[in-house]
N, C-alpha and C positions, 0 to 999 in steps of 0.2 A: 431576531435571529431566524424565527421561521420565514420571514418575509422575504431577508438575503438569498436566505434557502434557494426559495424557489423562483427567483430572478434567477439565480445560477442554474439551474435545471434547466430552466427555459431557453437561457442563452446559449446553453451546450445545445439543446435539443438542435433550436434553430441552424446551430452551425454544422449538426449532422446530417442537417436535411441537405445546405448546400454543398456538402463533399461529397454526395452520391451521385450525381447525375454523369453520366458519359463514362466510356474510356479513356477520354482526353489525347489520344490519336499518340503522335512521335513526342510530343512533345513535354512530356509529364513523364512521372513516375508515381506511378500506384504504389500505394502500403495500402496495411488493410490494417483496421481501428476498430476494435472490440472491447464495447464499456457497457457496463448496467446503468442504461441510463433510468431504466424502473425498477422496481424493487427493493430487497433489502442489499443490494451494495451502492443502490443509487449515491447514496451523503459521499460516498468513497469516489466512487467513477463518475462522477459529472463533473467533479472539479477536474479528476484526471485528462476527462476530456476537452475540457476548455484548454488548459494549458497543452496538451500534447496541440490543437489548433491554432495558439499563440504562437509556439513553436514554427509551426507548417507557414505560419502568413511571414515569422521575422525571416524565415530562410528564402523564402520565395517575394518579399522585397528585396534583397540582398545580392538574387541573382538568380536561387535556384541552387541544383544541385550539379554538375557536368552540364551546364546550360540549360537544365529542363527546369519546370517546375516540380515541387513536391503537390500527391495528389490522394489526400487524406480519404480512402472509400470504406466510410461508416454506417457501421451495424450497432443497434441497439441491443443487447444479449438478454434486456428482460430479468436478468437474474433466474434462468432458466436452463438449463441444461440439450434441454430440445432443441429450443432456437438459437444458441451459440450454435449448435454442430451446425446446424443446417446453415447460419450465416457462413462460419467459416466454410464451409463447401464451398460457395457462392462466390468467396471472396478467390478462393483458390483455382475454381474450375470456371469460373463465367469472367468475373473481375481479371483475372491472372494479374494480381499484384505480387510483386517482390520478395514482400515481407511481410507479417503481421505483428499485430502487438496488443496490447491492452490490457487489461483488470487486475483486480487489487485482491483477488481469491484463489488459490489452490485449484479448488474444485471449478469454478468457472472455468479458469486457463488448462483445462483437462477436457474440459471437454471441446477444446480448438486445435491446441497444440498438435494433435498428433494428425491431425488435419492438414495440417501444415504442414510436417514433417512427410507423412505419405506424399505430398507435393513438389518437396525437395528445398521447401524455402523456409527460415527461420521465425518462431514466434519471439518474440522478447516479451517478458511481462514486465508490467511497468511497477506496480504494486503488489503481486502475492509471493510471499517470504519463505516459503516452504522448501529445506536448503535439498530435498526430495526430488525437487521437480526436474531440476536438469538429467538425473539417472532414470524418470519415468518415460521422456522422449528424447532418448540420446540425440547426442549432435545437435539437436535443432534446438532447444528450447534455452534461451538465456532470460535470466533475473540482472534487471535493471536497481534493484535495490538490493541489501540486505539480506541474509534468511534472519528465518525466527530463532534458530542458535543461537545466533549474532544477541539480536536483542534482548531473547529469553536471558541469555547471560550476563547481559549490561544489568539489567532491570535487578539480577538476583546479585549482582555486586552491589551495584547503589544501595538496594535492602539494607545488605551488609554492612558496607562501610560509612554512609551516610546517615539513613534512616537509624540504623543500629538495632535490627528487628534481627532476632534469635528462632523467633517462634511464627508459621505463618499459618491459615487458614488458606485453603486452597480448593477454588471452585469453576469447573470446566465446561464446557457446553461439547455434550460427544458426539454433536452432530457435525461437525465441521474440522474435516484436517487442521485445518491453521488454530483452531483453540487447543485441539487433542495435542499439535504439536507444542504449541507454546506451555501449554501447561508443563509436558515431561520434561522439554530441555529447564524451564525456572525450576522444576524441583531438583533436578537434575545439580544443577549445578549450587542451588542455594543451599543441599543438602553436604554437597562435596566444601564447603565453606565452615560447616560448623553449627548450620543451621536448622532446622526439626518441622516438620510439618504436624500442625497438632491433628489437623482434621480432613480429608478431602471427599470433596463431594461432586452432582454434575450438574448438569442438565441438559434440555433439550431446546436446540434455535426455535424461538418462534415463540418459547413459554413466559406466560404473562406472571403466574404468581409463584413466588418464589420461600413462600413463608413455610412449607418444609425445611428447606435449607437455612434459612435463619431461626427457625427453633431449632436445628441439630447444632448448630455454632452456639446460638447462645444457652444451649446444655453443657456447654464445656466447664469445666470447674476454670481454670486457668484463660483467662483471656488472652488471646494469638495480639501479638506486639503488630503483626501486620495481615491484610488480606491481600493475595493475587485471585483476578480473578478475569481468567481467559473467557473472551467475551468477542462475538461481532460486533458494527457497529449500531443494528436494529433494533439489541436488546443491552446494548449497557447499559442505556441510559435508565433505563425501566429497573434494571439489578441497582445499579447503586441509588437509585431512591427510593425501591424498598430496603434495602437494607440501612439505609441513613430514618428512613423515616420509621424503622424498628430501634433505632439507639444506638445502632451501632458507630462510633466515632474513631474507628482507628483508621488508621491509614489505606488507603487500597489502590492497589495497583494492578496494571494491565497493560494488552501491547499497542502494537500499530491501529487495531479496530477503534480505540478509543479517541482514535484521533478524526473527530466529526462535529460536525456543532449539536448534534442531537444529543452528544452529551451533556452539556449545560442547558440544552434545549427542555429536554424530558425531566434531567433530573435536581434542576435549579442548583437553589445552595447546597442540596445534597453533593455537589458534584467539590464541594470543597475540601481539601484534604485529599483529592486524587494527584497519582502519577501513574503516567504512562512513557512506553517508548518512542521513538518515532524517529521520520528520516532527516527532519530538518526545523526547524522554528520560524511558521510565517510570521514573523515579526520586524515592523520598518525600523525600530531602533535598535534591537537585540543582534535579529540576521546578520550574517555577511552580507560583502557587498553584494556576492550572486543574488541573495534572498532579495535583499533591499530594490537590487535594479528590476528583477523576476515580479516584485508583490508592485512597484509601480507601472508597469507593461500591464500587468493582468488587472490592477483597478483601471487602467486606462480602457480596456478592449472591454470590458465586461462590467463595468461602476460598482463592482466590488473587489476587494480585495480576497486574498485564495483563503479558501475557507479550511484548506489543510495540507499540510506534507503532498498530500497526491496528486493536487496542480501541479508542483513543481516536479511531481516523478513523471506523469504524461510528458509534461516541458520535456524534462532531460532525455526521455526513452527516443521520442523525437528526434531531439539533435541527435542522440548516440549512431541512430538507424543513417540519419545524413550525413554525418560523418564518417560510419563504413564503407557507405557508396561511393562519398568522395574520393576515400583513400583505396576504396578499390579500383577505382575509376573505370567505372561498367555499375550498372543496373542487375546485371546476370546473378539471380540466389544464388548461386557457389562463390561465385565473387566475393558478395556480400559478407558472405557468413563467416569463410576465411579473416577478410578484411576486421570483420565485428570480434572474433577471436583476438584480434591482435592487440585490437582497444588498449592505449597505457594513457593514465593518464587525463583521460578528457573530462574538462571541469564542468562540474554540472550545480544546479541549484541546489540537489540532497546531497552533494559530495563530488568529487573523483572520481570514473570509474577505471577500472582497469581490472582484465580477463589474465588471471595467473593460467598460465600453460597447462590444462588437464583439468581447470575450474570455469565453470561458465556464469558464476557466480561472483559480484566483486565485492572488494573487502573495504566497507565503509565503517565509519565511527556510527555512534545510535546518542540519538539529543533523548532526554528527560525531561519531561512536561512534569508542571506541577500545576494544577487551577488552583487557581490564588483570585479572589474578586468575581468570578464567574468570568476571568481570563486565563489563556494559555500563557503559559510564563516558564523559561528557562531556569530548571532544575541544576542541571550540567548536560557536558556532553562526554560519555562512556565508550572508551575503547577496550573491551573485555579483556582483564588479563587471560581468562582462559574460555576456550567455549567450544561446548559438548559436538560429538563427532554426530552428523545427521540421522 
């Protein structure tokens, strides 16, 4: 797994290096492509970047876009907040690309977005769920997946009606929007169900030992039937194998972050008895046929298969953006953005998107992972009967 790993780093890096060069003159169209290809959202955005590039090469075999080519101009964000703004500056004021797009975090896509927007051309994010984001950069800012509502709420139905968990322990990391949210909307709604929170506690991204918090849980008189535990993808893996390798055997669940190989990477067999939510199931036999054609393209361009949901959201963010253009039939931002409002419809690897009239957010189903074997494996797939207002 580490090994995969880091062939896929490399083969994104590689292919970031060649989408930089030129303006590529009449005959391209620039987007701007913003992924952490270092740091802690790296496991997340380098698969997203490979596939949003698979994307870029099948459109641009195929003919292009209004007869041009598609013209991917990538920045590495570092997982850094300095150097996102300054890229997207660059991408906006020196580049003059179209559109932007990229990352799988909240707080990254905050610090581009309104870069963009002051520009007058749209960010799409490909991966961060925060159903916030569209109201923090009106107009411009559209989610290519899901928000955390969405999932938080799948995840606390499945509890419910699956698992058949009453009682949950619940543990958040309050450094990061996307846990802080995820965690309120599962209580939120696991609570609205019938369900009790025995204990909730936090912490902080980046923290190594966690055995505070596993002596405050296992102080509990009454053992919680289940743990949620809103989590990055840096440090799950490190939580659930302290806490498996404290005794703890109940169930645990989490959202979109856990979807990385570093979860089975770091936390072995600990990692047994989890579920998470997520946008799609890379799986060649389980997947639809999108998955199924999507996971042989990308073993084919890259000799591994996608190592999570975020390939295939780079992929689809991609087509979505050529698609706009197409049907706006102009390159022109306002074009675009109109055109990407209209979106009904368009099928993609994580789903269908479609922009409801005053949402810029689309309304997908959310797959259930369970690791089973030290494999991702299909739980079900959740379409919430109800989910909490942002």
């Amino acid at each position: 797994m580490k090994t995969r790993l880091a062939i896929v780093l490399v083969a994104a890096a590689a292919l970031i290096l060649v989408g930089c060069g030129g303006k590529g003159g009449g005959n391209t169209i620039k987007i701007g492509m913003l992924f952490n290809m270092t740091g802690a959202q790296a496991s997340l955005d380098a698969p997203s970047a490979n596939g949003a590039n698979l994307a870029a090469k099948e459109i641009n075999a195929a003919g292009g876009v209004l007869g041009k080519q598609i013209k991917l101009v990538s920045f590495d964000g570092k997982s850094d907040a300095a150097t996102i703004g300054t890229a997207a500056t660059q991408l906006a004021q020196t580049e003059k690309v179209v559109a932007m797009f990229g990352f799988s975090d909240s707080d990254m896509v905050m610090a581009a977005a309104p870069t963009a927007a002051k520009a007058g051309i749209v960010f799409v994010t490909s991966g961060a769920t925060s159903p916030k984001l569209p109201d923090q950069v009106p107009d411009y800012l559209y989610l290519a997946c899901f928000g955390d509502n969405v999932q938080a709420a799948a995840g606390a139905e499945y509890a419910i009606n699956s698992l058949k968990a009453k009682t949950v322990y619940l543990l958040i990391d309050k450094g990061m929007e996307y846990t802080l949210l995820l965690g309120k909307y599962f209580k939120e709604r696991f609570v609205e169900q019938g369900g009790t929170v025995v204990l909730e506690d936090n912490y902080q991204t980046g923290d190594k030992d966690f055995s505070a918090q596993i002596t405050k849980l296992k102080g509990q008189k009454a053992k919680p039937d289940m743990l949620y535990i809103a989590a990055g993808p840096d440090d799950v893996g490190t939580i659930v194998k302290q806490f498996r390798d404290a005794g703890v055997k109940s169930p645990i669940m989490g959202g979109d972050g856990y979807d990385t190989p570093l979860l089975v990477q770091v936390a072995g067999k600990g990692a047994e008895n989890v579920y998470f939510t997520t946008h799609s199931l890379m799986d060649p036999k389980l997947g639809t046929d999108a998955v199924k054609k999507f996971i042989a393209a990308y073993q084919a361009e890259f000799k591994v298969p996608p190592e999570n949901a975020f390939a295939g959201l780079g992929y689809d963010t991609v087509k979505l953006l050529a698609d706009s253009i197409k049907r706006a039939g102009s390159a022109d931002p306002k074009a675009i953005r109109k055109a990407l409002q209209a979106t009904k419809d368009l099928p993609g690897v994580t789903g269908a998107i479609t922009y409801q009239e005053g949402s810029r957010i689309p309304q997908k189903g959310v797959t259930v992972i369970l690791v089973k074997d030290g494999t991702f494996t299909l739980a079900q797939e959740v379409v919430p009967q109800k989910v909490p207002q942002p």
